[in-house]
C-alpha positions in Angstrom: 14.7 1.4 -47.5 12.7 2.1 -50.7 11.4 -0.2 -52.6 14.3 -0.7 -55.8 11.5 -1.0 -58.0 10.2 2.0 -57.2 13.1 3.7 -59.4 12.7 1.3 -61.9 8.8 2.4 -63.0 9.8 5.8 -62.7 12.2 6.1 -64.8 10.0 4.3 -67.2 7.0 6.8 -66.8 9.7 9.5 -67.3 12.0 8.6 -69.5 9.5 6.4 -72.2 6.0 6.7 -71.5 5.8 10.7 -71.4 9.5 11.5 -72.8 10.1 14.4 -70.1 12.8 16.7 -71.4 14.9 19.2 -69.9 12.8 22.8 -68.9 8.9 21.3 -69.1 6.6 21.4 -66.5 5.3 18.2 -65.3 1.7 18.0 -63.2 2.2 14.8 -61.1 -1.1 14.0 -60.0 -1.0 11.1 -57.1 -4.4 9.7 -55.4 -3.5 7.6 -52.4 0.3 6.8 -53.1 2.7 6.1 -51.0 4.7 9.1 -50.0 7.7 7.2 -50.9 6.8 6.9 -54.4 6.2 10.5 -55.1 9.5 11.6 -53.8 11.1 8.9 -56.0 9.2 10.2 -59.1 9.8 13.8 -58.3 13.5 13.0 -58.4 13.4 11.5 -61.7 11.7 14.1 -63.1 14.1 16.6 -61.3 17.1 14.7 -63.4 15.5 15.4 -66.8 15.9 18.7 -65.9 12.0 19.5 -66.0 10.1 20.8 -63.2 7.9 18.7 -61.1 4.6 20.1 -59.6 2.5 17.6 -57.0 -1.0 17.4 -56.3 -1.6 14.7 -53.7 -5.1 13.9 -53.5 -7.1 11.3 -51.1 -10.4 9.4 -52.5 -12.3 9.5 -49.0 -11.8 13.1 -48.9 -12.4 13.8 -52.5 -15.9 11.5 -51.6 -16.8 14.7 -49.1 -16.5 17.4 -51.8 -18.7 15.2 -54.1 -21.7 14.1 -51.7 -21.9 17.9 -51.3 -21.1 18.9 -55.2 -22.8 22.1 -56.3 -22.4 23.8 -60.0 -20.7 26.5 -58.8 -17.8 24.1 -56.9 -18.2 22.3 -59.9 -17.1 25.4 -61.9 -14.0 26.6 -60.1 -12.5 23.1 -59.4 -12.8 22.9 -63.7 -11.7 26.7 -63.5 -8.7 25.9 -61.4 -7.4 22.4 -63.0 -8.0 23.9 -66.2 -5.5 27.1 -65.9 -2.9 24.6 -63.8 -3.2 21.9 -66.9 -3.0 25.1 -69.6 0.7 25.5 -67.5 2.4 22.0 -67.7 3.5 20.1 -70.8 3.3 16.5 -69.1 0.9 14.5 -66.9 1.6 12.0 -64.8 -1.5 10.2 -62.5 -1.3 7.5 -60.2 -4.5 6.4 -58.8 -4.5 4.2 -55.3 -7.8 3.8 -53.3 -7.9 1.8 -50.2 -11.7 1.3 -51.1 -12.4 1.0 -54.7 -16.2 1.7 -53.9 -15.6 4.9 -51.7 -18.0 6.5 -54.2 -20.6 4.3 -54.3 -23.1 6.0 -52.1 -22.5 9.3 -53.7 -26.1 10.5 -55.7 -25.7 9.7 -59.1 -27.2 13.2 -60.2 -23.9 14.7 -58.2 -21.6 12.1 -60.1 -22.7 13.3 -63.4 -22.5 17.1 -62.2 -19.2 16.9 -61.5 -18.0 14.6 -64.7 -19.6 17.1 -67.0 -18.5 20.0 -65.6 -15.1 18.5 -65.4 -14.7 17.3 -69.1 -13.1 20.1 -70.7 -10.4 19.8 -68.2 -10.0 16.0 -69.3 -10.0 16.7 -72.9 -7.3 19.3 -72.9 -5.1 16.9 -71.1 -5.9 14.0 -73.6 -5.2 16.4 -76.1 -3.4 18.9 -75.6 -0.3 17.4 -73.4 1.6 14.6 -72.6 0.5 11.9 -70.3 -0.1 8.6 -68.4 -1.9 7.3 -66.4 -1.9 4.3 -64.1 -2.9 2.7 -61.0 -1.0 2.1 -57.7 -1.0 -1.5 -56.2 -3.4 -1.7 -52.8 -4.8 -4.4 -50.7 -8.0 -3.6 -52.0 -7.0 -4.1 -55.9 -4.7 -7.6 -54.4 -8.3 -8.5 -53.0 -10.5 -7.9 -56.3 -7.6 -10.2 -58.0 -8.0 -13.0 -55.5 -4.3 -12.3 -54.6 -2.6 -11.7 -51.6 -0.8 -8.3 -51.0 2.8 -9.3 -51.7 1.6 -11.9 -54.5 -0.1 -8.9 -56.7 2.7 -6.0 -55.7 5.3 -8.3 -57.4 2.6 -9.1 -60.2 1.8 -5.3 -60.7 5.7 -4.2 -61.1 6.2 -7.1 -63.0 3.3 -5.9 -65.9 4.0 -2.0 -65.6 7.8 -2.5 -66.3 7.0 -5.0 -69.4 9.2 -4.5 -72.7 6.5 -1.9 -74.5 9.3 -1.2 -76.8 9.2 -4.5 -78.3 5.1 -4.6 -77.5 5.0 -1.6 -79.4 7.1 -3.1 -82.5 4.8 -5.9 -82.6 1.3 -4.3 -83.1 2.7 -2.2 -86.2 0.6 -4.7 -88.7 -2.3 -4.7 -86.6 -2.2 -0.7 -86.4 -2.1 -1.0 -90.2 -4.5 -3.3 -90.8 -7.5 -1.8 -88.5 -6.9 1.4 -89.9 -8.0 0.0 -93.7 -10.7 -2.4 -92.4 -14.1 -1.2 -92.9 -16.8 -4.1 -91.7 -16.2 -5.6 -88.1 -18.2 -8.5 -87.0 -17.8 -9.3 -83.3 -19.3 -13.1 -82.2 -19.5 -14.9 -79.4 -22.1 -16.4 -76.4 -24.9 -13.8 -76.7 -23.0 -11.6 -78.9 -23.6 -10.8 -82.3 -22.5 -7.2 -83.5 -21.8 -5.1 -86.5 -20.3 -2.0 -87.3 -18.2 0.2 -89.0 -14.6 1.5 -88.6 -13.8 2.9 -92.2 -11.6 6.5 -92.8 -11.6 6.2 -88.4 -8.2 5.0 -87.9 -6.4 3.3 -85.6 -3.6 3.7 -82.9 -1.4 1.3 -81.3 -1.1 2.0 -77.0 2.7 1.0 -76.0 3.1 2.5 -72.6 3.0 5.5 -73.6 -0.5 6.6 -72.0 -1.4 4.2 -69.9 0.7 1.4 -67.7 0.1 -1.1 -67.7 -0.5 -1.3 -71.8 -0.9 -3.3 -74.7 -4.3 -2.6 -77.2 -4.8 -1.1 -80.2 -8.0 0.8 -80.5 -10.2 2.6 -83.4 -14.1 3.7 -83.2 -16.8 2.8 -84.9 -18.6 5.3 -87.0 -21.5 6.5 -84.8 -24.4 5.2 -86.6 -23.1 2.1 -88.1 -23.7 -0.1 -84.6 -26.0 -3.2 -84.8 -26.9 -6.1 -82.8 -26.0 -7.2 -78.9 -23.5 -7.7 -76.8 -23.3 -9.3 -73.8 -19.8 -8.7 -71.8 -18.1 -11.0 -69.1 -16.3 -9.0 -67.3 -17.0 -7.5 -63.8 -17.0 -3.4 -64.3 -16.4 -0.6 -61.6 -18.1 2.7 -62.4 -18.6 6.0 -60.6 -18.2 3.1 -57.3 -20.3 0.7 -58.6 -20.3 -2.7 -59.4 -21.2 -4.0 -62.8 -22.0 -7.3 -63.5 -23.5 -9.8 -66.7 -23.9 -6.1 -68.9 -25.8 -7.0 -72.1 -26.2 -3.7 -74.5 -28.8 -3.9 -77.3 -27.8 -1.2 -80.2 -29.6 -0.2 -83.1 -28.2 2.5 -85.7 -25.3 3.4 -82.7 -27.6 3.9 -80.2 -27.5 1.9 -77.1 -31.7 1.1 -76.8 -31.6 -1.7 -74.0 -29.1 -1.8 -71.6 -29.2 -4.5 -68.6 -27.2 -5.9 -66.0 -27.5 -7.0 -62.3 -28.1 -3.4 -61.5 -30.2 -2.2 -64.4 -31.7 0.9 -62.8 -28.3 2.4 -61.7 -26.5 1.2 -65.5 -29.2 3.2 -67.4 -28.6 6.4 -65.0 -25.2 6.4 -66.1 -26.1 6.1 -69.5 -28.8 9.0 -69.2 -25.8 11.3 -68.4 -26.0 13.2 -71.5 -27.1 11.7 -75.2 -23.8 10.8 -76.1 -23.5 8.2 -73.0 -25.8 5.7 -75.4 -23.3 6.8 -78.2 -19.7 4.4 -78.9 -16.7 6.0 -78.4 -14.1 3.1 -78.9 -13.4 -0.3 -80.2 -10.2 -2.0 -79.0 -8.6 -5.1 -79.1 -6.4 -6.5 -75.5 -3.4 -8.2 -76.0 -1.0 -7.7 -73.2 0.5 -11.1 -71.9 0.8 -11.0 -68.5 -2.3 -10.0 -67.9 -4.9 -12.7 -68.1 -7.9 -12.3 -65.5 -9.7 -9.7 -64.3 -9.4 -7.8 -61.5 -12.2 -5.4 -61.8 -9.8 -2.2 -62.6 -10.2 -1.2 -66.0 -6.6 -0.2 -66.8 -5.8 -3.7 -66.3 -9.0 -5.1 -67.6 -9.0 -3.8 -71.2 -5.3 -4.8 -71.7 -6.3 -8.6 -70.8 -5.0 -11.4 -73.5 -7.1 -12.6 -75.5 -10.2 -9.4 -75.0 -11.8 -6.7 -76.9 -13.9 -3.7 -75.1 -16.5 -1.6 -76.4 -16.8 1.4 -75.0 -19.9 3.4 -74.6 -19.3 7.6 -74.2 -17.1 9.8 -75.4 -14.7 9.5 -78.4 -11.1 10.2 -78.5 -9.8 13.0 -80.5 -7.6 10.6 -82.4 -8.7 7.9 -84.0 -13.0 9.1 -82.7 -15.9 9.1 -84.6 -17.0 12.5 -83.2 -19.2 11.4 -80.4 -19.3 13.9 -76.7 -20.0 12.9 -73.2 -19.0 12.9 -69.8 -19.1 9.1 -70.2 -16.1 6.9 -71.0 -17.0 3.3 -70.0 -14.4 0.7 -71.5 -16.7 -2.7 -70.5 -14.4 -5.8 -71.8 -15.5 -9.1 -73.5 -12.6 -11.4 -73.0 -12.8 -14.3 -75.8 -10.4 -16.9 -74.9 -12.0 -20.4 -74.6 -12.0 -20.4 -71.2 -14.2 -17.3 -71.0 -16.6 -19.1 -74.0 -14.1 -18.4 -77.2 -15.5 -15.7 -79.8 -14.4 -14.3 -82.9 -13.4 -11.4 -84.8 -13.8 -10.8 -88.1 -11.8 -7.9 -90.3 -13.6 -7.3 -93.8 -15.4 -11.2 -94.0 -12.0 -12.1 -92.7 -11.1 -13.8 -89.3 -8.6 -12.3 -87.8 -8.8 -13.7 -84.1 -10.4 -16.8 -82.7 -10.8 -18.1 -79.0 -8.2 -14.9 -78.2 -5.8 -15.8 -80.4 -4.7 -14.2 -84.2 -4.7 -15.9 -87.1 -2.9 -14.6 -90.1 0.7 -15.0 -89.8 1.6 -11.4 -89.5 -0.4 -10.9 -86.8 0.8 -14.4 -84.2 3.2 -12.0 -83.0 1.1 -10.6 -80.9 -0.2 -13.9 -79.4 0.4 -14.3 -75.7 3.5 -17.2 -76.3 5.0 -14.5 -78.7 5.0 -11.2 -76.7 6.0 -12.8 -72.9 
């Protein structure tokens, strides 16, 4: 029998997160999912009267093509994904992987190839169509989270079918007031930073492109960065583990980058120039997720966290910056996790995780539960 909740998410990814309507096309994109889903979501999408195309990919074979990458299989994958994604008007991906580092021992050099090469593709879809994006529960992702399979399946549908409605109601003022803030002055053990975010913006995330949700992000002017900043969360990159990342920044430009694997951080961030470039800053607030769990789509939603995200800049609400990099590394700032601060314009506007002025409490974890 399926799983009732399997309905339940997607009619949420349908019917809110990428408002399907009647006659679009609609690339379902599904990377180690359960058959069972897929059919479920295909039927959805079926009863909105749009058409559903499916790609079902696998990670360990996807690892094969990559060991081997060449520029010209780099070229027609881009040249075939591109004139599929030119046809659809909405994007759905779910990502599963049995093994979370099943790219670990591909060469870097062939990585970076392929990311590249593969960019345009990315930033038509961020762009041009729309989509969302999530992650599919595994043993592997109930094992990074120190749960136990049936423990982190009922905590995963219980975060992706969240009120984002009410969420989304709730960051309004915060939208608001990012997108008139100029200075930003992040603080906290081993971080001290300055930057700007004036005439950039700002945009509230509500389920709509990713699930689970909850941040609202801006970007820092590209040569306004100054000072260090040492994160606390575990990362996953291109299959690799990242641990203790401390990021030195002078005029924007990432100058000293370490961690517990130094050599292999700085080859990511040798991809192209704009890797040592920011391309976001965001502040977490969802409130059912608390910990991390070393997936990033949970990890930058985390109560109480900010992430700072070295790479390429979002069309909306970006500062201009290109790469084949987009690393969102998370500081979480609750006092368990060493407290920190944020500071709007000389003002504070979060301590220790949680808002301070009035119109923004809303958004604390008590308020949005």
């Amino acid at each position: 029998m399926t799983d009732p909740r399997y309905r339940d998410l997607a009619e949420l990814l349908v019917g809110y997160s990428t408002g399907i309507t009647q006659g679009e096309a609609v690339l379902l994109d599904m990377i180690d999912v359960p058959d069972a889903f897929t059919v479920v979501l295909a039927r959805v999408v079926r009863e909105a009267g749009a058409i559903p195309l499916i790609e079902t990919r696998h990670t360990r074979v996807t690892r094969e093509l990559l060991q081997g990458m060449t520029e010209p299989q780099a070229r027609m994958i881009r040249d075939h994904e591109m004139a599929r994604m030119r046809k659809v008007q909405s994007y759905i991906a779910i990502r599963g992987a049995a093994n979370t580092s099943e790219n670990s021992d591909v060469p870097g050099e062939r990585l970076s190839l392929y990311s590249r090469t593969m960019r345009p593709v990315l930033n038509y879809r961020v762009n041009k169509t729309r989509w969302c994006v999530l992650r599919w529960p595994t043993p592997s992702m109930a094992q990074a989270a120190n749960m136990s399979t049936e423990a982190f399946e009922d905590f995963y549908f219980d975060v992706c079918t969240l009120d984002y409605r009410k969420m989304g109601r709730a960051m309004g003022p915060l939208e608001k007031l990012m997108a008139r803030t100029d200075k930003v002055q992040l603080k906290g053990p081993g971080t001290d930073l300055t930057f700007s975010i004036k005439g950039i913006g700002a945009k509230a995330c509500k389920g709509d492109r990713n699930i689970p949700d909850g941040e609202v992000f801006s970007c820092p002017l590209k040569h306004s960065v100054n000072g260090v900043i040492q994160y606390n969360t575990p990362t996953v990159y291109a299959g690799s583990r990242f641990e203790n990342v401390r990021l030195e920044l002078k005029n924007g430009k990432i100058v000293k980058a370490t961690a517990n694997n130094t050599q292999r951080l700085n080859e990511i961030f040798d991809t192209d120039p704009g890797a040592r470039y920011i391309g976001e800053f965001s502040l977490g607030l969802n409130p059912r997720i608390m910990n991390p769990m070393n997936d990033i789509l949970f990890d930058e939603k985390i109560a109480g966290s900010l992430h700072f995200t070295p790479g390429q800049a979002y069309e909306d609400c970006g500062n201009g910056n290109k790469s084949a990099v987009h690393w969102d590394m998370v500081l979480i700032q609750r006092p368990e996790w060493g407290g920190g601060e944020v500071w709007f314009d000389g003002k504070l506007i979060r301590k220790d995780g949680l808002f301070i002025p009035k119109g923004l409490q809303k958004l604390n974890p008590e308020n949005l539960a």
